[in-house]
Structures are given as C-alpha cells and as structure tokens.
Biopython code that builds the backbone (N, CA, C, O; Angstrom):
import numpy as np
from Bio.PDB.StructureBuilder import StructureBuilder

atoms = [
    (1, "UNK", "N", (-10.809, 37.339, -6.715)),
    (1, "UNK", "CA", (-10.258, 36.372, -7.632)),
    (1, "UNK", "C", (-9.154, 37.063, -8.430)),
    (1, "UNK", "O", (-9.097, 38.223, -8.838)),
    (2, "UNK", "N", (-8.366, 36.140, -8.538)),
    (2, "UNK", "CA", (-6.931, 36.651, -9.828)),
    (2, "UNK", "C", (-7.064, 36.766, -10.955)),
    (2, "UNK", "O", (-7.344, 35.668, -11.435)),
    (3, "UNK", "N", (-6.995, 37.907, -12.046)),
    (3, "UNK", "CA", (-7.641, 37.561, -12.664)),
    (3, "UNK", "C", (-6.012, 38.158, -14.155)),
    (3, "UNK", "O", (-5.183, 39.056, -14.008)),
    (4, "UNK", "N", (-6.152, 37.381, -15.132)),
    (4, "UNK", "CA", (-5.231, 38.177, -16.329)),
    (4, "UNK", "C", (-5.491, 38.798, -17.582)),
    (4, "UNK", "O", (-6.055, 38.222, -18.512)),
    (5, "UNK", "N", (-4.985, 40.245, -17.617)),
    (5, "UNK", "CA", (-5.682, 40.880, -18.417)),
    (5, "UNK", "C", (-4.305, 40.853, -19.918)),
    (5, "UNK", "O", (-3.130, 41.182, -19.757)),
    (6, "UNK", "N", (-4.670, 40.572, -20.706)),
    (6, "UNK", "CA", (-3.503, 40.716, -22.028)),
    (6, "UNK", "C", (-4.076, 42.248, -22.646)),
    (6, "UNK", "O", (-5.179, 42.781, -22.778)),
    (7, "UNK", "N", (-3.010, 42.518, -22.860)),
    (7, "UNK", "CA", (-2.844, 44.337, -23.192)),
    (7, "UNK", "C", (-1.926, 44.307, -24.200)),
    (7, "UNK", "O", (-0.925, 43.600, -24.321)),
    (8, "UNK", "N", (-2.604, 45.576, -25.269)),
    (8, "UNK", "CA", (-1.580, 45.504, -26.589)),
    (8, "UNK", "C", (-1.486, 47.354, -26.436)),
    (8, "UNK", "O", (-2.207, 48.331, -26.234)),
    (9, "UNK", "N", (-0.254, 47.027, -26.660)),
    (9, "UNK", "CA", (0.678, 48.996, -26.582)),
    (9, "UNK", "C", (2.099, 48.953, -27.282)),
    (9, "UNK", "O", (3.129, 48.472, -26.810)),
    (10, "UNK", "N", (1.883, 49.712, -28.811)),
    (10, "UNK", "CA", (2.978, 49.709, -29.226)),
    (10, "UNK", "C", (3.510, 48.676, -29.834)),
    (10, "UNK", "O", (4.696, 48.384, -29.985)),
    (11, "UNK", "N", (2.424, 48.071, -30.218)),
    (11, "UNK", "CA", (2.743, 46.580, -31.051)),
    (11, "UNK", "C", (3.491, 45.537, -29.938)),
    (11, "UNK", "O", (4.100, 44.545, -30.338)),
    (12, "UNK", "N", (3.397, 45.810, -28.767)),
    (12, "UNK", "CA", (3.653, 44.477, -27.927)),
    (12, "UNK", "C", (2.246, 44.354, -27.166)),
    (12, "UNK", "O", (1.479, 45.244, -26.799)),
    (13, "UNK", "N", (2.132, 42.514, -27.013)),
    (13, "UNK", "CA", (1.245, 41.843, -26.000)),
    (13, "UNK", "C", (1.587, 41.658, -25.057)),
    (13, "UNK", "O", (2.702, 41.141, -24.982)),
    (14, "UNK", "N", (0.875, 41.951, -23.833)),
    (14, "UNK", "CA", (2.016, 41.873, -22.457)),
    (14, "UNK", "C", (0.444, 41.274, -21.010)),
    (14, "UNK", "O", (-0.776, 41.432, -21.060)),
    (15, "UNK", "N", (0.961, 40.897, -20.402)),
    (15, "UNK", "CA", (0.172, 40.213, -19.874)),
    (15, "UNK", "C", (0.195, 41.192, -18.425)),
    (15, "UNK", "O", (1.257, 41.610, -17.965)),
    (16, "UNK", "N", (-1.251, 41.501, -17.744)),
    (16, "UNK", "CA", (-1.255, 42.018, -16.711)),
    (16, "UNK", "C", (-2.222, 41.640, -15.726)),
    (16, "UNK", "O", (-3.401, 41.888, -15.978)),
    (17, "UNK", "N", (-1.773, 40.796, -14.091)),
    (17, "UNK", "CA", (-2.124, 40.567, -13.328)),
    (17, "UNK", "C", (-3.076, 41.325, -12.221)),
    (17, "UNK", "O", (-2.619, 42.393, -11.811)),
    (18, "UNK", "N", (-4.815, 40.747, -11.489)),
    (18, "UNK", "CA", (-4.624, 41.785, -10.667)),
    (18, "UNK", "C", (-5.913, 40.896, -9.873)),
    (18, "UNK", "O", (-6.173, 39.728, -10.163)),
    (19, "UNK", "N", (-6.572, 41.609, -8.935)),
    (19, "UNK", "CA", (-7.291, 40.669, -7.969)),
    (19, "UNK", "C", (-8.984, 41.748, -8.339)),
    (19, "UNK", "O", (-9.321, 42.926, -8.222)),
    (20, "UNK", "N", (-9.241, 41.222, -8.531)),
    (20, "UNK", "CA", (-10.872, 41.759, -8.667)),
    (20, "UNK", "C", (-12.253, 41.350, -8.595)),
    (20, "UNK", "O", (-12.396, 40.504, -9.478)),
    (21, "UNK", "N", (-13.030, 41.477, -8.159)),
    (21, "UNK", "CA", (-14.305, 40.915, -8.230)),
    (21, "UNK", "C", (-15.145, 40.567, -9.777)),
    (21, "UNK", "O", (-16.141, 39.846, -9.719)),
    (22, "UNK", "N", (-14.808, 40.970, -10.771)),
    (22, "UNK", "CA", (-15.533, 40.384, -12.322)),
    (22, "UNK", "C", (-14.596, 41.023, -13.089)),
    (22, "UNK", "O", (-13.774, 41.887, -12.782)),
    (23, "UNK", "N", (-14.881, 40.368, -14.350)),
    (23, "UNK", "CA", (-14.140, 40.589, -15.274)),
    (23, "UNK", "C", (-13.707, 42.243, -15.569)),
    (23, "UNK", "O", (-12.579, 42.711, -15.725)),
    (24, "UNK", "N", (-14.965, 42.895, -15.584)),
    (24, "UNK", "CA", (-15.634, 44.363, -15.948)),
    (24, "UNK", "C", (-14.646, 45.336, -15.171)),
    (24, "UNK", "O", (-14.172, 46.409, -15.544)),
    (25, "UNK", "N", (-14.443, 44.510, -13.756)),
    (25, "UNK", "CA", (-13.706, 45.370, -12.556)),
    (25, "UNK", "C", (-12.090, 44.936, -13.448)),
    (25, "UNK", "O", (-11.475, 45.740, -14.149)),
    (26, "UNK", "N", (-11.814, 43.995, -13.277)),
    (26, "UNK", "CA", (-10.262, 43.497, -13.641)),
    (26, "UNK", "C", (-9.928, 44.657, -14.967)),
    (26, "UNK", "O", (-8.834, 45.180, -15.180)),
    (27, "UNK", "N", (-11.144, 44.863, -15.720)),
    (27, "UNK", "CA", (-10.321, 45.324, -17.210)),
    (27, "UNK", "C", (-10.769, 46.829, -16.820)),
    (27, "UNK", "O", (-10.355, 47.697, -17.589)),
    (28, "UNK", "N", (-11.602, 47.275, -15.669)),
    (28, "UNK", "CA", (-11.025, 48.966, -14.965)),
    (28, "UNK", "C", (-10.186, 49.095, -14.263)),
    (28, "UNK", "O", (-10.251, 50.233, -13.799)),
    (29, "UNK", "N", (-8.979, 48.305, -13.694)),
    (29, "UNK", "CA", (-8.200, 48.109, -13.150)),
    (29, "UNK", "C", (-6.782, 48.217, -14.001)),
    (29, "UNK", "O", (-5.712, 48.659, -13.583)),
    (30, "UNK", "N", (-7.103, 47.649, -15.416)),
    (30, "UNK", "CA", (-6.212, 47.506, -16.188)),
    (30, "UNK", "C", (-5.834, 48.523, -16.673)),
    (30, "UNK", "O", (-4.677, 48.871, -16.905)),
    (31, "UNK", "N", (-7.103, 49.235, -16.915)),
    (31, "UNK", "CA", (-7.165, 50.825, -18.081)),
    (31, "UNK", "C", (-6.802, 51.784, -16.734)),
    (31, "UNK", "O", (-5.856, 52.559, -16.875)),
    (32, "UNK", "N", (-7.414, 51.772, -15.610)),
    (32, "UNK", "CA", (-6.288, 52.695, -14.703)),
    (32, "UNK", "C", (-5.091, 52.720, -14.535)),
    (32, "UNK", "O", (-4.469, 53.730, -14.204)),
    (33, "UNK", "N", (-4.506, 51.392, -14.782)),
    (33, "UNK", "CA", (-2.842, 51.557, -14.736)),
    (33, "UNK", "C", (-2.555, 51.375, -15.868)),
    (33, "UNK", "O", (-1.327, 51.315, -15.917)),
    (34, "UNK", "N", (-3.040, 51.231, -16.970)),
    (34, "UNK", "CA", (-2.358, 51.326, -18.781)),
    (34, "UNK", "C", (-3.174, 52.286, -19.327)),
    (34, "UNK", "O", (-4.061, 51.539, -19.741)),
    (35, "UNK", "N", (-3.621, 53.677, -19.713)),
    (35, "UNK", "CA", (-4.515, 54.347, -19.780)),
    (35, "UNK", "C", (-4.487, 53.888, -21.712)),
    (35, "UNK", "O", (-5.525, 53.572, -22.293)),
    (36, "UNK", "N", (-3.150, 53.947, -22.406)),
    (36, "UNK", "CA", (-3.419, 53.795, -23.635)),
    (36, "UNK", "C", (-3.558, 52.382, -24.272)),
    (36, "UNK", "O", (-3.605, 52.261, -25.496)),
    (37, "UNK", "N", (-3.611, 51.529, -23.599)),
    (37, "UNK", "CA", (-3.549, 50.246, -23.568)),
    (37, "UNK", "C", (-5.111, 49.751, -24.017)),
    (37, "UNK", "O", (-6.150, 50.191, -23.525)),
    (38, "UNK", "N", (-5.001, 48.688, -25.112)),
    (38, "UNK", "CA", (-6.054, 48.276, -25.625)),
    (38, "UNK", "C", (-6.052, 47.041, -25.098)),
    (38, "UNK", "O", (-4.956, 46.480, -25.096)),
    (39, "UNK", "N", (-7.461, 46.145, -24.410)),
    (39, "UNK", "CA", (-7.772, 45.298, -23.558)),
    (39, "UNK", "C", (-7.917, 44.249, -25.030)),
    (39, "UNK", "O", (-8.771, 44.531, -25.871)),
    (40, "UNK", "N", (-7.081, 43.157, -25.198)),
    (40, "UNK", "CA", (-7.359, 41.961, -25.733)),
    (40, "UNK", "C", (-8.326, 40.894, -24.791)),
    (40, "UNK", "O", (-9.517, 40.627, -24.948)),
    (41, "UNK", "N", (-7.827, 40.630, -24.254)),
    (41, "UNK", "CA", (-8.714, 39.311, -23.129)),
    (41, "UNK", "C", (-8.322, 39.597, -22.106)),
    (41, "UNK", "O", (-7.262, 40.157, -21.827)),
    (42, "UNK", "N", (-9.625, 39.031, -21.044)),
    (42, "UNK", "CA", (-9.393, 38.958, -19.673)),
    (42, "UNK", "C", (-10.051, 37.295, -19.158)),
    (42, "UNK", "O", (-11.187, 36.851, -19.329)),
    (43, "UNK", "N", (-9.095, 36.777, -18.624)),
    (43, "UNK", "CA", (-9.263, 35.502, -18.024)),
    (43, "UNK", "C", (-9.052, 34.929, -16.980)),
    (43, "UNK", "O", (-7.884, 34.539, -16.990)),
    (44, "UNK", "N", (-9.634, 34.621, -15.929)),
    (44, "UNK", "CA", (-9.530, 34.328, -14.581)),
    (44, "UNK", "C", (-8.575, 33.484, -14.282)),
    (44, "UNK", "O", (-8.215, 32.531, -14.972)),
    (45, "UNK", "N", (-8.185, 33.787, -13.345)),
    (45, "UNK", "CA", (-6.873, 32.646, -12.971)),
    (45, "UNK", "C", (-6.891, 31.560, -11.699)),
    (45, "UNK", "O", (-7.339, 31.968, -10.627)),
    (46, "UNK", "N", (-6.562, 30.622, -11.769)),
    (46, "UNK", "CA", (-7.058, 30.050, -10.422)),
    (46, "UNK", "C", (-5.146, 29.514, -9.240)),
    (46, "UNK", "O", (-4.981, 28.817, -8.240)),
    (47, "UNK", "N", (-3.996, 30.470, -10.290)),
    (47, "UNK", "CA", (-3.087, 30.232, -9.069)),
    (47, "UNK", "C", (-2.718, 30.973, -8.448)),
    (47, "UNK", "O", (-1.997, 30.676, -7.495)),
]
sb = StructureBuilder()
sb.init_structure("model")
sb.init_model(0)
sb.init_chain("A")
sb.init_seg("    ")
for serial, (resi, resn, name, xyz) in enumerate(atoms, 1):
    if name == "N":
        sb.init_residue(resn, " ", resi, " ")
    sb.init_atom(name, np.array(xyz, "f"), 0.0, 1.0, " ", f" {name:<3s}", serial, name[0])
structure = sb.get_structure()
C-alpha cells in the first residue's frame, strides 16, 4: 500500500511518499531516508 509520511526538518513540512506494508514499516522507511527528520503523520493513500 502507498502510504504518506509528513516530515518536519528545519522548520519545513514536507510530505514523503512510499509503498509499505503498515504504518510502523512506512515511518522506518521514512527515518532511513530522512535520518534527522521528525515523523508528524503517516496516512495511507489510496492513489
């Protein structure tokens, strides 16, 4: 599933896309490619 993770770095919100099996996976996915990046929400996407 697609899923979107919103990430805050540096006083910007930035939105990051990715395909994962649960939420838990999507936002280790996120922190592997943004290591300093703080996870606001993660919300499934259905397009």
């Amino acid at each position: 599933m697609k899923y979107k993770v919103q990430l805050f770095v540096g006083g910007k919100v930035f939105d990051f896309y990715c395909f994962a099996t649960s939420n838990q996976d999507a936002n280790r996915v996120a922190k592997a490619q943004h290591p300093n990046a703080t996870i606001i929400s993660t919300t499934a996407t259905f397009l």
